[in-house]
C-alpha positions in Angstrom: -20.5 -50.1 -6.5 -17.2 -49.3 -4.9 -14.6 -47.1 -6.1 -11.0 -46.9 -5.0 -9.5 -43.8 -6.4 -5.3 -44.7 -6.0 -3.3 -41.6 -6.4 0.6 -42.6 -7.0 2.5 -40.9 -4.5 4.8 -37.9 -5.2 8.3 -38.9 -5.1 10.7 -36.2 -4.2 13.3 -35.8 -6.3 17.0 -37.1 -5.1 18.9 -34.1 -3.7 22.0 -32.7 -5.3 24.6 -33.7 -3.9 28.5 -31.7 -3.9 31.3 -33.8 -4.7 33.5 -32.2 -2.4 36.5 -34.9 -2.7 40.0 -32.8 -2.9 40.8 -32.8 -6.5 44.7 -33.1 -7.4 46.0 -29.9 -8.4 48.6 -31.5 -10.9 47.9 -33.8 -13.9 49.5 -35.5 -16.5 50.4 -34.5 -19.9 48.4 -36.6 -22.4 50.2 -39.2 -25.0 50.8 -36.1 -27.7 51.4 -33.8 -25.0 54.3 -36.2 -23.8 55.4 -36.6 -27.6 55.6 -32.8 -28.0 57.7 -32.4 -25.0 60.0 -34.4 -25.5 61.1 -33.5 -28.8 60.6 -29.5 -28.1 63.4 -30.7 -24.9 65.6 -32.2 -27.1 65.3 -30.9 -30.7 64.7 -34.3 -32.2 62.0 -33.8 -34.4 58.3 -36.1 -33.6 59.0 -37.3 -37.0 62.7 -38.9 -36.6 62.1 -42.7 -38.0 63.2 -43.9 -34.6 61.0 -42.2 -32.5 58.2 -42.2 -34.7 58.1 -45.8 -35.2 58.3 -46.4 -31.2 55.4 -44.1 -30.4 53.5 -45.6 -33.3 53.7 -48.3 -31.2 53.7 -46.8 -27.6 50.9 -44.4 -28.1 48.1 -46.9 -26.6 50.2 -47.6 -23.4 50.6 -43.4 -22.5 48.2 -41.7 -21.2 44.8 -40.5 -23.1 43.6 -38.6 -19.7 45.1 -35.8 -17.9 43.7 -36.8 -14.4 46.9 -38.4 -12.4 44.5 -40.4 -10.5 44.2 -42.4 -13.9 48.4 -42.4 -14.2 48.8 -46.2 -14.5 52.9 -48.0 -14.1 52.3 -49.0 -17.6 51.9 -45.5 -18.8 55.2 -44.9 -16.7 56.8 -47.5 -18.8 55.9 -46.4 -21.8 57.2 -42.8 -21.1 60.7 -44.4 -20.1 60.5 -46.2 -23.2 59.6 -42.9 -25.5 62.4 -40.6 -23.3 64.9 -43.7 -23.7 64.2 -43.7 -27.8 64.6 -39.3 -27.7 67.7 -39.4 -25.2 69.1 -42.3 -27.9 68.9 -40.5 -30.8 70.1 -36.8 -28.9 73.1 -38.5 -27.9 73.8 -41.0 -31.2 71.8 -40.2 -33.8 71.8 -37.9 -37.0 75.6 -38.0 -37.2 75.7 -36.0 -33.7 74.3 -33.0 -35.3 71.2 -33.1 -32.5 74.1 -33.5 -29.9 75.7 -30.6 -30.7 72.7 -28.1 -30.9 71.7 -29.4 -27.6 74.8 -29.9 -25.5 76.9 -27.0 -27.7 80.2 -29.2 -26.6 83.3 -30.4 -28.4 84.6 -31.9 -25.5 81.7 -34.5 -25.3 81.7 -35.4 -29.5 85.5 -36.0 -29.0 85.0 -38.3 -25.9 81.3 -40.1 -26.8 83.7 -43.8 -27.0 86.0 -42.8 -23.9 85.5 -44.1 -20.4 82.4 -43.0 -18.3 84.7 -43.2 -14.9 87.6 -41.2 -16.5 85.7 -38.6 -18.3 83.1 -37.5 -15.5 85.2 -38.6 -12.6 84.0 -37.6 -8.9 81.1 -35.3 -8.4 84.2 -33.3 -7.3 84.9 -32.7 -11.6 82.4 -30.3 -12.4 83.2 -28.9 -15.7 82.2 -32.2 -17.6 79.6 -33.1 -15.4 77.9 -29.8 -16.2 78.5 -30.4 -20.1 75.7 -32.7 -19.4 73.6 -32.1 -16.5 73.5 -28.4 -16.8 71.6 -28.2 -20.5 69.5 -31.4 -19.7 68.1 -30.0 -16.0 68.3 -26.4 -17.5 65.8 -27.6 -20.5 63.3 -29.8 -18.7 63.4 -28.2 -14.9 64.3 -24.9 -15.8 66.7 -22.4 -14.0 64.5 -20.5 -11.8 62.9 -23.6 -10.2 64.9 -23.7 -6.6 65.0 -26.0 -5.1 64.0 -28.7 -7.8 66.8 -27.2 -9.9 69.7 -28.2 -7.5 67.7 -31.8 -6.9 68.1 -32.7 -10.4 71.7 -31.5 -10.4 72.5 -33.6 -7.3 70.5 -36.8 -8.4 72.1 -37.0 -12.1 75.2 -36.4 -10.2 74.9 -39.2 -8.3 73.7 -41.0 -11.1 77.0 -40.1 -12.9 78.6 -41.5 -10.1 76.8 -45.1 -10.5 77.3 -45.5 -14.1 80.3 -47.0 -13.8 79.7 -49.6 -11.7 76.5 -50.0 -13.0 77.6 -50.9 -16.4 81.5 -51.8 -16.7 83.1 -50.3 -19.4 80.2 -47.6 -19.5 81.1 -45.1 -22.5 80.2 -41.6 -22.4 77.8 -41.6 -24.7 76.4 -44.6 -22.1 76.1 -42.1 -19.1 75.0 -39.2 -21.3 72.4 -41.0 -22.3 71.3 -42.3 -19.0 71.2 -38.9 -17.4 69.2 -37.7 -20.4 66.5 -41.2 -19.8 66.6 -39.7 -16.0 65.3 -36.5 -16.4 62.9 -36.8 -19.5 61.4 -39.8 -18.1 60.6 -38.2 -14.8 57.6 -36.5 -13.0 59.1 -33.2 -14.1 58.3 -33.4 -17.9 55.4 -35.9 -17.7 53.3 -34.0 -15.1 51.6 -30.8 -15.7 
């Protein structure tokens, strides 16, 4: 009689191996996170009928990850889209009372319906420029932020500049509004 004895071989185990990909140091700030933000920015409450109604509706298209390597365009979009509905109601909504905690200005409740061009003029007119760029940087940048500080200052400047010939017959409440959509819809309030 024969007899083979088989013996399954020992199979070593896989060795560990170390991720050692460079992780991002920055993420992004998760649909809620986004939500919380912007309203803690502008003082319009998460539950304003405006902008709850448009996140209802958003909130599957912003992010549900942190990781920036996940950041999608349409999350981007969707962010505009949130920061266009707060910047909205800051500038127009509630009877103006959320305009004037924020931007603490007569000058801009008395000239909302005037002309963009005449009101802000060349980056040269400073004092109402800053009615407007100075609480919006100041509130998502911060004031200690150099040199990000002065690039937000410079860029909604420009963008001041644009407005008019962007949009002819461009209100102020029109560029207010569009340096607000700048600056909450941008890498400095979504990333973390």
């Amino acid at each position: 009689k024969n007899t083979h004895v088989f013996v399954d071989p020992v199979v070593p185990p896989n060795p560990v191996t170390t991720d050692n990909t460079p992780q991002p140091d920055v993420g992004v700030r998760t649909f809620a996170e986004i939500n919380a933000s912007l309203s803690h920015v502008t003082g319009v409450p998460i539950t304003d009928s405006v902008v709850a109604a448009l996140y209802a509706s958003e909130q599957q298209s912003l992010p549900s990850v942190p990781q920036i390597n996940a950041f999608t365009s349409s999350e981007q979009t969707a962010i505009s889209q949130l920061a266009n509905a707060y910047c909205r109601e800051l500038v127009t909504g509630n009877a103006g009372s959320y305009r004037q905690a924020f931007f603490k200005s007569s000058t801009l409740n008395t000239n909302l319906t005037n002309s963009s061009a005449t009101f802000f003029g060349t980056a040269g007119n400073n004092a109402n420029r800053d009615i407007v760029i100075t609480p919006l940087v100041t509130a998502v940048v911060g004031t200690n932020t150099e040199p990000a500080y002065a690039a937000a200052q410079n860029e909604l400047n420009a963008l001041l500049d644009r407005v008019p010939s962007l949009k002819s017959g461009a209100t102020v409440s029109v560029a207010a509004q569009a340096a607000c959509e700048a600056v909450l819809g941008s890498a400095a309030l979504s990333l973390k």
